[in-house]
N, C-alpha and C positions, 0 to 999 in steps of 0.2 A: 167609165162610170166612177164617182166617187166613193170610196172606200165606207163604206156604215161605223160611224165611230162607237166603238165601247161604251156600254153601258153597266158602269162599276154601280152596285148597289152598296151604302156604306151604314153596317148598323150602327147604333151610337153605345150601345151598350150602357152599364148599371151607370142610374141615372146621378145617382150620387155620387159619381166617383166624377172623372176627367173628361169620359168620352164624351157628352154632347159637346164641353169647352172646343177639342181639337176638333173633332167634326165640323165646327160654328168655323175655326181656322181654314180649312178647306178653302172656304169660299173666297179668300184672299188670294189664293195662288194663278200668279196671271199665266197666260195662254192657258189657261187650263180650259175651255171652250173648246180650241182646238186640237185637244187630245183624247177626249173622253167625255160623256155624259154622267154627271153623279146623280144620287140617286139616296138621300139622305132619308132615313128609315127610322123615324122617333117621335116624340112627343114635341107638334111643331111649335108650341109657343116658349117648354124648353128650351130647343137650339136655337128660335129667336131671340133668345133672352141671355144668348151669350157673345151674341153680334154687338162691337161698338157701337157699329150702325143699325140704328136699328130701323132705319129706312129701308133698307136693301131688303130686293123684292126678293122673293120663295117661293116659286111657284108652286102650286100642287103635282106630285105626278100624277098622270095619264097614262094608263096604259094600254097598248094596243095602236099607238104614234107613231110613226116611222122616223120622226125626227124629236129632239127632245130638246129643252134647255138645258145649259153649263151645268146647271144644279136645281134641278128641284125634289121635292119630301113627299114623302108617304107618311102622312100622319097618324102613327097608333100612340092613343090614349096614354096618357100616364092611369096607372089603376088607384093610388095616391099621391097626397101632395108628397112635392119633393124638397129635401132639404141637402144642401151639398155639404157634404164631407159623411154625411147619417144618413145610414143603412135602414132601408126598409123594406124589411118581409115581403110586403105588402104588394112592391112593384117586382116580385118576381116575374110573378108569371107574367108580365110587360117585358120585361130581358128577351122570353123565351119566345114573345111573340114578334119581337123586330127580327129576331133572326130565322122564326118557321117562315117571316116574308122573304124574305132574301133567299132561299134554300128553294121555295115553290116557285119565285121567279128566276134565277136561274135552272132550274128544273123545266120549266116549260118555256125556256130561253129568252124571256121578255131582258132579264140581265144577262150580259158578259161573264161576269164573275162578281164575287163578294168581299169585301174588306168589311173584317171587325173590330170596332171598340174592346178595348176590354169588360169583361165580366166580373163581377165575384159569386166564386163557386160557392163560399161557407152561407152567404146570406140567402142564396138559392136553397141551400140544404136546408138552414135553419126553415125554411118558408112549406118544409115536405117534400118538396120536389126532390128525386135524385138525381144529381149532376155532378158529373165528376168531369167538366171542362168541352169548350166548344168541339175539340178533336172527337170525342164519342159522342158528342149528340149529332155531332153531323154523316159518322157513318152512320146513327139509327135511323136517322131523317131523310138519309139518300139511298139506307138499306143497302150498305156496302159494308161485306162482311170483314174485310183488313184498310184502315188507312194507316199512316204513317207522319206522326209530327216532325218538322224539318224547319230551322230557322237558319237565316241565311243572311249573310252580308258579305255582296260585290262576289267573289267566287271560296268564301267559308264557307260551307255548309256541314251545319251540324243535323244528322238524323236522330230519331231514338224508337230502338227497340220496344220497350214498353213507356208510357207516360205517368198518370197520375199514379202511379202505386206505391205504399207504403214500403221502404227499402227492405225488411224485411218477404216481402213479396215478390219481389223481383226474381229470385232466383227459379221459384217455382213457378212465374210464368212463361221461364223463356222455353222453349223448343228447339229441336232443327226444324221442324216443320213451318215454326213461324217465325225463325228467322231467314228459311227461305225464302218467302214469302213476301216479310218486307225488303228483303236484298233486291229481288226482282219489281217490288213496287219502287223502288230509289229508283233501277235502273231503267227502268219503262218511262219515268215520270224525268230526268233527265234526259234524256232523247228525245222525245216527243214534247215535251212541256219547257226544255230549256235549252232546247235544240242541240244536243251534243251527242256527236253521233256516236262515238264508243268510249261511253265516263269509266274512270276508275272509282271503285270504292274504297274507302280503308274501314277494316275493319277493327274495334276496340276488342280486347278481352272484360271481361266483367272483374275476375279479383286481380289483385294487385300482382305486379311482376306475367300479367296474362297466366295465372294458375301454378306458374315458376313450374310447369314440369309437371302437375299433380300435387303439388305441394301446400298449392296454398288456394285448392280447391277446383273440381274435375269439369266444370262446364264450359271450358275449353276443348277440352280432351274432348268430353262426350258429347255438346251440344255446339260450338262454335267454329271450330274446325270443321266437323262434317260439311255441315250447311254451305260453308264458304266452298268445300270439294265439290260440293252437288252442285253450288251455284257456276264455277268455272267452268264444270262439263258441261253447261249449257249455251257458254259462252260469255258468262259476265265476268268482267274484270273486278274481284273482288281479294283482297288480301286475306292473309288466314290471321286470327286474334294480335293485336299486338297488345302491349300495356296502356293503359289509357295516360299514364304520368308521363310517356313520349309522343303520343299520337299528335298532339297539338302542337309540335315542333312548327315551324314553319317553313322546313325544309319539308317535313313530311304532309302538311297542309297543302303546300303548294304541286306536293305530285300527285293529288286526286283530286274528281272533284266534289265529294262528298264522304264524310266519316259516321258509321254509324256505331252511335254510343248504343250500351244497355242498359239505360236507365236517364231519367230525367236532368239529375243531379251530378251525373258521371261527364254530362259533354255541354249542358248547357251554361254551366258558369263560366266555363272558359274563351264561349262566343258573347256573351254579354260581357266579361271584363275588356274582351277587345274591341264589340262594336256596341255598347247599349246605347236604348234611344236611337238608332241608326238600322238595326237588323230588321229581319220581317219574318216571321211566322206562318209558316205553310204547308195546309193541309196534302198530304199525297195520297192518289189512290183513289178521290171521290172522281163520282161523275161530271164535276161542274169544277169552276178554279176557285179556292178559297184562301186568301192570304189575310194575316192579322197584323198587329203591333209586336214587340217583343216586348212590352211590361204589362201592367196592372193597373188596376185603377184609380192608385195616386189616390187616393184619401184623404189624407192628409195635407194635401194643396189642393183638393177639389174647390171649384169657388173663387180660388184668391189670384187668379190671371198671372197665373205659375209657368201652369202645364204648356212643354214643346210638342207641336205635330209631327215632328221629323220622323217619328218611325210609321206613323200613319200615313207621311206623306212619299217614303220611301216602299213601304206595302203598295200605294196606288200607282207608285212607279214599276215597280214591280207587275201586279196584276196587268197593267196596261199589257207590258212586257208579253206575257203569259198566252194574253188573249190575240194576241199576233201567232202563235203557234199551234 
């Protein structure tokens, strides 16, 4: 019997920025028929409107088909007109409803998995909404009480302890309890989600020198080290704190398969100077599979037939990937 092909739902995200451009790119990518069913989730006369061609059919989706076309849309409204590169309040809560689609349909499994567009958070906020980034509204949405943000390129993988938080916050969100916690969500979500049967992790220290001893500050001593002890007696390969100004070595990259940083800004610049535009973005820990982009919404070239698909196009490669396991 033949295999039922994937069905990738793709939001297009903040409509002013890039995402419907790359999305509307999608459609160019050949054999893509025989890999996957897309599943494009936006305002359809938007991402028609960023097709050369603007003959090229689109169908509606159907749901409830056993069989689908290469690409077809789910059309939710824009809630105002749109202008690209300018921010509008207005089509917030439009952001928020292409992705509760894609969240209810892989929830009742109509989709595979989900690839997102980029968002912007500040214009969501300015609009009342609180949003501090697709990683917490998708544990609120699937009622998953730990995920874990992870971006990745070919076998880099950078984890992170906490995400959006303001650096002085960091300190007093870590735990051992919730660094156990995502230590075990890496390692569960590696084995089962990327097939590898016994990963290594490396572990980063949070201050500089990994705390030099107590010297240059104890959440090592008191919160990093344990976790890592706890986590080994359970069986996971996990390192005790190193410095994060070595951890990116590439000797030391190459001997795990995943590093988890403590903070946003502590491990992710250093996979975007080596792979941007290429990496992928991946939620760990929910019930369903959700990979993204590794940038933003390009504002600034929104509109002007700028914007590269590559790391959206390396996300669906990716999800594909995913949805085999």
């Amino acid at each position: 019997m033949t295999q039922r092909l994937p069905v990738i739902a793709v939001t297009s995200g903040e409509p002013a920025g890039i995402g419907p451009e790359i999305c509307a790119q999608l459609l160019r990518q050949p054999e893509l028929e025989s890999r996957c069913s897309l599943v494009l989730i936006g305002d359809r006369g938007l991402i028609l409107s960023q097709l050369a061609d603007h003959t090229m059919s689109l169908p509606a989706y159907q749901a409830g088909k056993d069989n689908h076309p290469a690409v077809s849309i789910l059309h939710e409204p824009l809630t105002s007109p749109n202008t690209a590169g300018q921010l509008n309040p207005e089509n917030a809560r439009y952001v928020l409803r292409l992705i509760d689609h894609a969240v209810s349909g892989c929830m009742d499994q109509r989709f595979s998995a989900m690839l997102t567009a980029p968002v912007h958070k500040g214009i969501i906020n300015d609009a009342g909404i609180p949003f501090s980034g697709h990683t917490e509204y998708l544990a609120a949405a699937t009622h998953t009480e730990r995920v874990v943000m992870m971006l990745a390129h070919n076998q880099f993988r950078v984890a992170l302890a906490t995400t959006h938080l303001p650096l002085r916050q960091v300190s007093d969100a870590l735990s051992q309890t919730l660094l156990e916690e995502v230590i075990g969500i890496i390692h569960n979500d590696l084995i089962h989600t990327f097939n590898i049967p016994a990963p290594s992790i490396q572990l980063c220290g949070l201050n500089p020198h990994a705390g030099e001893g107590g010297h240059l500050g104890d959440e090592e001593i008191r919160l990093i080290a344990p976790a890592a002890a706890a986590c080994r007696q359970r069986g996971i390969q996990v390192t005790d704190p190193v410095p994060a100004d070595t951890a990116f070595g590439q000797q030391r990259i190459s001997s795990h398969d995943a590093t988890l940083a403590m903070y946003h800004d502590q491990g992710l610049p250093v996979l975007k100077h080596a792979s941007f535009g290429h990496a992928v973005n991946i939620t760990l820990g929910l019930p369903i599979i959700r990979v993204s982009v590794d940038h933003g919404t390009a504002l600034d070239i929104a509109g002007k037939g700028q914007a590269s698909s590559e790391s959206l196009l390396a996300a669906l490669n990716c999800a594909i990937r995913m949805t085999r396991h």
